[in-house]
N, C-alpha and C positions, 0 to 999 in steps of 0.2 A: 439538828446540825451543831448546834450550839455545845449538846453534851458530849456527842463526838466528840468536837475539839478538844472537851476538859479531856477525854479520857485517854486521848493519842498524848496530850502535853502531860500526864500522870505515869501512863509507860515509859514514855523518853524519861519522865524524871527517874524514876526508881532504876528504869535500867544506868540509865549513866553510873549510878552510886554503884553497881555489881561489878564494873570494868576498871583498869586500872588509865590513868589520864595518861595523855601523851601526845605524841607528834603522829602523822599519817604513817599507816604499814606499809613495809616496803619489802621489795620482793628479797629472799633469802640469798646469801651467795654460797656458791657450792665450794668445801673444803678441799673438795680433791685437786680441782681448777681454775682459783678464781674468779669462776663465770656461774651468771645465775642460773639458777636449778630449769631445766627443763617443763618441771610440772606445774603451773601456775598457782603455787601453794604461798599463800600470804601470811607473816610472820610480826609481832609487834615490835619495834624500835628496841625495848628490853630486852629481846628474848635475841637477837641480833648479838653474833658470835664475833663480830668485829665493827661496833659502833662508833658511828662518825661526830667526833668532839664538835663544840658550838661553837668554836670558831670558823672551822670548816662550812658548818648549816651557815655561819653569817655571811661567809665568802661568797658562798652559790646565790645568798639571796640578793647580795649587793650586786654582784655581776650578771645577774639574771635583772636587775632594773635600769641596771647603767647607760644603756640605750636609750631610755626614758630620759635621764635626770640631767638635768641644765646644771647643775655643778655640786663639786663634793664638799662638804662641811670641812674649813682649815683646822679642826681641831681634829681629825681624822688621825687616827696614827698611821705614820708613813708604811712600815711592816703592815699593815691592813691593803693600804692600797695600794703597796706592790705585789700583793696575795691575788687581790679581785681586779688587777689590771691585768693577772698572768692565765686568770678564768676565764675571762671574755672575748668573743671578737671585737677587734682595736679598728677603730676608725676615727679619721682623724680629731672628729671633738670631743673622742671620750679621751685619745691623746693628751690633748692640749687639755681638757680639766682633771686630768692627773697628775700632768706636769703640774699644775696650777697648786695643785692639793700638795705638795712635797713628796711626788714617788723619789726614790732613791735605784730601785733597779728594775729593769725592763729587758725584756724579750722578748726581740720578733720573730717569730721563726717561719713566718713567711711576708717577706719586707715589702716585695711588690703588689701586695692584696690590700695592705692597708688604705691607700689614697682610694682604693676602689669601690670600700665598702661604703654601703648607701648610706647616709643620714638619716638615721630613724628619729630624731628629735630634731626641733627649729633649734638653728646657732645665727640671733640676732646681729645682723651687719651693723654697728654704728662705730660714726669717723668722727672726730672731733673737726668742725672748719667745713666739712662736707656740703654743697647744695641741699643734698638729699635727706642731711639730720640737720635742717634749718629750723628750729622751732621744735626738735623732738628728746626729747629730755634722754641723758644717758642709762643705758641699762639697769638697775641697782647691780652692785658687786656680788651683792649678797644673795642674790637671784638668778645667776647666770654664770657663765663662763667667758670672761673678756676675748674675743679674738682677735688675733695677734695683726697687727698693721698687715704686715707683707702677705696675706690670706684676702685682705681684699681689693677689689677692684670694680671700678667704673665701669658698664657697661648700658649703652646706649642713655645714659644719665641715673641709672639705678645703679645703687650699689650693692655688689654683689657679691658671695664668696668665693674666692680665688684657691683651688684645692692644690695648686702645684706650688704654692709656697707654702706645704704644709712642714718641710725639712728645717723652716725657721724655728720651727717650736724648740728646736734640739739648743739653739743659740742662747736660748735665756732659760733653759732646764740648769739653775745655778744648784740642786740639789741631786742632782742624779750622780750616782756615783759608778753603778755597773750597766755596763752594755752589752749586750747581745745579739748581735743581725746576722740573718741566717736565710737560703734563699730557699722556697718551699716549693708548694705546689703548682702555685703559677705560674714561677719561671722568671727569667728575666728577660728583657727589651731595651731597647732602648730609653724607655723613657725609664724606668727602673733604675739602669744604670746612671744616668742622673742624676736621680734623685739619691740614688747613695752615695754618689761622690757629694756631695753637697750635704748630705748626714755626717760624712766620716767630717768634710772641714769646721763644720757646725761644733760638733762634739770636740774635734780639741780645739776648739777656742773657749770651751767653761772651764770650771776652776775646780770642779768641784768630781771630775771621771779620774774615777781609778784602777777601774778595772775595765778589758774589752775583749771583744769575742766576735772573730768575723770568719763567715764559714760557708761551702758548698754554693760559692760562685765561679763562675766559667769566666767571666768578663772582667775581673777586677784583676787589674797589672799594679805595675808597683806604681805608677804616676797617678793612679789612683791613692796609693796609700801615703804619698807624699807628705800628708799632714802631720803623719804621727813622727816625723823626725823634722818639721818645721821648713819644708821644701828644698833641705840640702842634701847631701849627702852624694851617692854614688852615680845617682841616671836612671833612669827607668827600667835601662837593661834588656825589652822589649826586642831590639832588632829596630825599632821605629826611633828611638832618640840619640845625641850625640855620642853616646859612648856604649863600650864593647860592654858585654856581659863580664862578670865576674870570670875569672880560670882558678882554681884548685890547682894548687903545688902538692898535693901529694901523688903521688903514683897510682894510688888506687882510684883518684876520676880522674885520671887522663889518659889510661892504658898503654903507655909506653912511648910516649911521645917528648917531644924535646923539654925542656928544665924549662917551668914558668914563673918568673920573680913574684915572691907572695903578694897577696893583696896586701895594700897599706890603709893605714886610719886617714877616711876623707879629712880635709880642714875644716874646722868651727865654721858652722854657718851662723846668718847675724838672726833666720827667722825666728819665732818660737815655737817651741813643742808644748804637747800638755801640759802642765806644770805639775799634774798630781797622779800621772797615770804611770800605775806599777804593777800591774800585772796586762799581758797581752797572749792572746791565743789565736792563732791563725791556722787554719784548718780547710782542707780541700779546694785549695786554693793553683788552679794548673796555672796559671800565666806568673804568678807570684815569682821571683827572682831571687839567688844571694843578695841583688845591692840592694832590695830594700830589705832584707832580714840583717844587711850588715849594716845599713844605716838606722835604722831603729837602733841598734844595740849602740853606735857610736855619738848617737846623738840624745838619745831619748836618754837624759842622765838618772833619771827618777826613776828608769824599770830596773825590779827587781826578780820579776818572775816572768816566763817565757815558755810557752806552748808550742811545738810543730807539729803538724801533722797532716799526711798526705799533701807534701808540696816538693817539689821537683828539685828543691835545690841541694846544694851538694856543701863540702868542707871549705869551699871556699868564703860562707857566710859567717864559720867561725875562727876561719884564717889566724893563726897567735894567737889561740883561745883564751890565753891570760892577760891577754892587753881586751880583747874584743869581749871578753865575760867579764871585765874589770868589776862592773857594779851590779851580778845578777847573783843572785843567792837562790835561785830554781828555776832548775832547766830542765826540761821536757821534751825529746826527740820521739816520735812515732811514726812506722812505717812510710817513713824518706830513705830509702833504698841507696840512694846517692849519697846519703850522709853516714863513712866509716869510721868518722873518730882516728885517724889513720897521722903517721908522723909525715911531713913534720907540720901538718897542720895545726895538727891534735900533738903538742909534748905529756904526754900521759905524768912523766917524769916532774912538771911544772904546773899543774892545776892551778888555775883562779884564787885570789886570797879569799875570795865574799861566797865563792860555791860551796852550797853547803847541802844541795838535794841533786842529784844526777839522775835522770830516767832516761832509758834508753830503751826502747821499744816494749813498753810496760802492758803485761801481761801475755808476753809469749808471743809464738808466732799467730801470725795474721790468722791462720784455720782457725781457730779460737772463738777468733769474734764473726766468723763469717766472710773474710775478706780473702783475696786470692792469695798464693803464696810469694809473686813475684813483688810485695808491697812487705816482704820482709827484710829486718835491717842485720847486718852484718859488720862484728866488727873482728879484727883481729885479736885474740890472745894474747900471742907474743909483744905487740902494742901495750895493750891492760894491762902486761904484765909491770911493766915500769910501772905503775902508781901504788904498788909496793916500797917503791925505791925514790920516792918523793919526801924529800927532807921538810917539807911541808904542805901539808894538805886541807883543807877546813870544811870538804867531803864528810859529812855524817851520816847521811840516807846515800846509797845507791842501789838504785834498781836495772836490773842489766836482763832483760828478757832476747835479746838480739842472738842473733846465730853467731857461732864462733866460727870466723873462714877465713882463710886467707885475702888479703886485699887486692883485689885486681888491678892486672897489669905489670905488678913487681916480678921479677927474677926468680925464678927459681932457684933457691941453692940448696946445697944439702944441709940435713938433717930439718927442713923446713914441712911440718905436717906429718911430725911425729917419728921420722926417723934420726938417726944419731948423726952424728959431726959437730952437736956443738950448738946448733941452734936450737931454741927453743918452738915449742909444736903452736902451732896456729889455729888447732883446732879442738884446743884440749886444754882449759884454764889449770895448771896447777896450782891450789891454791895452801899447798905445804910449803910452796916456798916463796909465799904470797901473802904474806901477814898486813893485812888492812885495817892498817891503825888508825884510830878515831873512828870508825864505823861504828854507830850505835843499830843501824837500820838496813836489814840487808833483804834484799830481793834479788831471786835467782831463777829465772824460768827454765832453762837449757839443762837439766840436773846431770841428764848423762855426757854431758863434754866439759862436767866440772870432777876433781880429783881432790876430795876433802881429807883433809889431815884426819889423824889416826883419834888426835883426841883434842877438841873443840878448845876444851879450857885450857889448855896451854897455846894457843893460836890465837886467841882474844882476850881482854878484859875488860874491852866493855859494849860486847854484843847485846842490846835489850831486847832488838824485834828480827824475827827470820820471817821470811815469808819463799816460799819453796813450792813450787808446782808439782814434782811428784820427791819422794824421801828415797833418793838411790844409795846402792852403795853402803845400809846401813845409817844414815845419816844421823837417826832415833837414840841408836847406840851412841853414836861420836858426842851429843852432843851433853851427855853426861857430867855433870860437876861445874855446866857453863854458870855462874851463878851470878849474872848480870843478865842472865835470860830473864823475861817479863810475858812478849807474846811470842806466838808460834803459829803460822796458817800453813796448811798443808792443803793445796788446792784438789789433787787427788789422791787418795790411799786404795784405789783401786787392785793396785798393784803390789801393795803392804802384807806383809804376812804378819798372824793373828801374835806372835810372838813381838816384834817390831810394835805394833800399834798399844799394844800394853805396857811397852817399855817407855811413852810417853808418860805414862805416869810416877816415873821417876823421876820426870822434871820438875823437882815441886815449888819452884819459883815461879812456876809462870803466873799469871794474872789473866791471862785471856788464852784460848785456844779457839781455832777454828780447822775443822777438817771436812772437805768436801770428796764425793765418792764413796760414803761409807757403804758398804755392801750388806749382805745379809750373813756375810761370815763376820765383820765387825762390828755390826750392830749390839749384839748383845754384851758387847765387851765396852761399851760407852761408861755405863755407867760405874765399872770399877773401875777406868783411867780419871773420872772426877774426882773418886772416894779416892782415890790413891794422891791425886794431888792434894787435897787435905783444902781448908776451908781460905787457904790465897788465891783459889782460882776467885774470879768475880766475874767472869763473862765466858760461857762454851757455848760452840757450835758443832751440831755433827750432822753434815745435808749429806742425802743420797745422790747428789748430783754432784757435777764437777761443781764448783766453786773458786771465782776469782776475788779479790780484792777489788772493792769499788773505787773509781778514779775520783781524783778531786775535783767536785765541781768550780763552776766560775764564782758560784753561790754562795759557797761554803763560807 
């Protein structure tokens, strides 16, 4: 038995020395679909066509023991443990020794699930002054995760964890700077809704949130959102508190109904708002209102950047967009139907001195991303057209994806929707006689209800980036001589003839190209529109599929 042994530990030695060392094999992934191969054929870590860097392997393994571990090392880098807070399921003590450890950003993306999840690890109760820790020495720091006063509580003379004050953690999270709450799979309740108003008041009382993201709740009105403008402003606007809801002076939300005096700027309230939070995004949000989207912007004097999407409100949120956008320098509007950008809400003619990014239903209509068509936004033309005619502008990105239409409820007159008398067409951007000066960054989804001048480089000088959903009309050709052009995305060329798509390669300033829908008639022609740009390109793309531009995350 004995020789046995030698001779099994003598094959293990010599065979180890044949193999190359390494981590466990894992199964392959398949190139065509990113899904693993069907036939259970196992592959070494090296021979792995898309291998996962080690900081990734550290991520999985911290957040696969976190459950485990009574508290994380403060010498942790924060970028680490916002990586393996964003792996794992969150409950509240691995919460609280993240908070503890210095996370900076966090997202929940199902908010109601967290106080629910069980305690896989002991989180020791001690009170300083307690009965119950008379004689019992305190925690070490260095062995534990302190828990927070308002978590626990007396119960029949033990002391016990108190899981519904786990929304205090948020009060003394003096390093977190991005937020993200988001409502998932569980749903909300009452007790849910709760505990989120009492999240959201928590967070703006730190010093340290700059950024937030609240999303895909049914129940959250504006007297919920009360905090982020310091509890003054407009009224909840609900139907349930003292004052009427916002009304819109433009014609186009009120369909023909009596003259409404515009909203005015509420008066300085004495509470406080966040002190450092400059960017917000609010997102599917149905009870949400203009007064609290127009008390944020009046009161909240530190936002700089501004998210909507999928919320009910209308122009009346941006009433005198140059007094009510006074301090936002990016703005964001997506599929709010109600909001047309329309006079005299919106003076096209008068834009914001600080705006300097405009999006307006970014990346086309709603079919696109899956969404229905009546969540498409509409603005007028003949409106847009004025900010040609703006003696000052500070507009350098605009992306304008929205439908070109008439504003509902105004007048008909003549020559309005393309016929003559005088008026200009509502449903047809001329852009010959629409020179948008300082625009360095343009986005245009609608290509067929746009009419591009004859020859680009006398229409601009200092266009850098286009970005274009399909190239109508020529576009390829026009854009010839533009020579402040850099990028160029072409989201489909489906529709491109083999001539057009090689004429790209006369642009030989670009720096980046991207073009989505290349077909099998364009394919083979890739490579001589690289060679033709010469060695300034530094980044191409050529997918056979549609291809849009990726949106900015809260992250980025």
């Amino acid at each position: 038995r004995r020789e046995a042994r030698a001779m099994e530990r003598e094959r293990r030695r010599r065979h180890s020395r044949t193999v190359r060392r390494g981590p466990a094999c894992v199964l392959p992934r398949n190139l065509n679909n990113g899904c693993q191969d069907d036939q259970n054929f196992w592959t070494h870590p090296w021979d792995d066509p898309n291998p996962r860097t080690l900081r990734a392997l550290c991520v999985d393994a911290c957040a696969a023991v976190l459950r485990e571990t009574t508290r994380l090392p403060p010498a942790m880098d924060p970028a680490l443990v916002d990586e393996t807070m964003d792996r794992c399921a969150l409950d509240v003590r691995i919460l609280a020794a993240c908070l503890a450890a210095g996370a900076t950003k966090l997202r929940l993306r199902d908010f109601a699930s967290v106080p629910r999840q069980p305690l896989t690890a002991a989180w020791r109760c001690w009170q300083a002054g307690h009965p119950a820790c008379v004689g019992v020495p305190r925690p070490p720091p260095t062995r534990s995760t302190p828990i927070p006063a308002a978590m626990v509580e007396t119960v029949d003379g033990i002391l016990q964890l108190r899981v519904d004050g786990w929304t205090k953690l948020f009060g003394a999270a003096d390093t977190l700077e991005t937020v993200a709450l988001e409502c998932g799979e569980t749903g909300e309740d009452d007790e849910s809704h709760g505990h989120l108003r009492e999240t959201l008041a928590e967070l703006c009382g730190t010093r340290a949130l700059r950024k937030m993201a609240l999303g895909f709740f049914e129940r959250v009105t504006d007297d919920d959102l009360r905090p982020l403008w310091g509890g003054g402003g407009e009224g909840n606007g609900n139907g349930e508190g003292e004052k009427a809801p916002l009304v819109s002076s433009s014609r186009a939300n009120r369909g023909g109904g009596a003259f409404v005096i515009p909203v005015e700027i509420p008066p300085p309230v004495t509470a406080t708002t966040p002190p450092a939070l400059t960017r917000l995004d609010l997102s599917h949000l149905p009870r949400v209102t203009d007064a609290a989207v127009r008390s944020v912007l009046v009161e909240c004097q530190t936002l700089t950047r501004l998210r909507l999407e999928f919320l009910p409100v209308t122009d009346a949120c941006i009433a005198d967009w140059r007094v009510a956008l006074r301090n936002l320098a990016w703005l964001e509007v997506k599929s709010c139907p109600r909001v047309r950008f329309a006079y005299p809400d919106v003076d096209w003619s008068r834009p914001p001195d600080k705006l300097r990014t405009l999006r307006i239903q970014p990346g086309g209509a709603p079919e696109n991303w899956g969404y229905s068509a009546d969540r498409d936004m509409r603005v007028s033309a003949r409106h847009l057209h004025q900010l040609s005619f703006a003696k000052k502008s500070a507009i350098a990105h605009l992306c304008l994806g929205c439908e070109f239409a008439s504003p509902e409820g105004e007048n008909k007159r003549l020559g309005v929707g393309g016929n003559v008398g005088g008026y200009r067409s509502e449903t047809v951007w001329d852009l010959r006689e629409a020179p948008l000066r300082g625009v360095t960054h343009l986005e245009l989804y609608r290509a067929r209800q746009i009419i591009w001048p004859r020859r680009l480089a006398r229409w601009t000088d200092c266009l850098e980036s286009l970005v274009v959903e399909t190239a109508e009309d020529g576009l390829i050709h026009r854009l010839a001589g533009v020579a402040t052009l850099r990028r160029l995305v072409v989201c489909d060329c489906s529709a491109m003839g083999v001539d057009e798509f090689v004429a790209i390669g006369k642009l030989t300033t670009l720096t980046e190209l991207r073009c989505g829908g290349i077909g099998e008639g364009l394919a083979p022609f890739a490579g001589d529109v690289k060679a033709a740009i010469g060695r300034g390109l530094v980044e191409a793309h050529f997918h056979s599929c549609v291809e849009y531009p990726v949106e900015e995350s809260l992250f980025d």
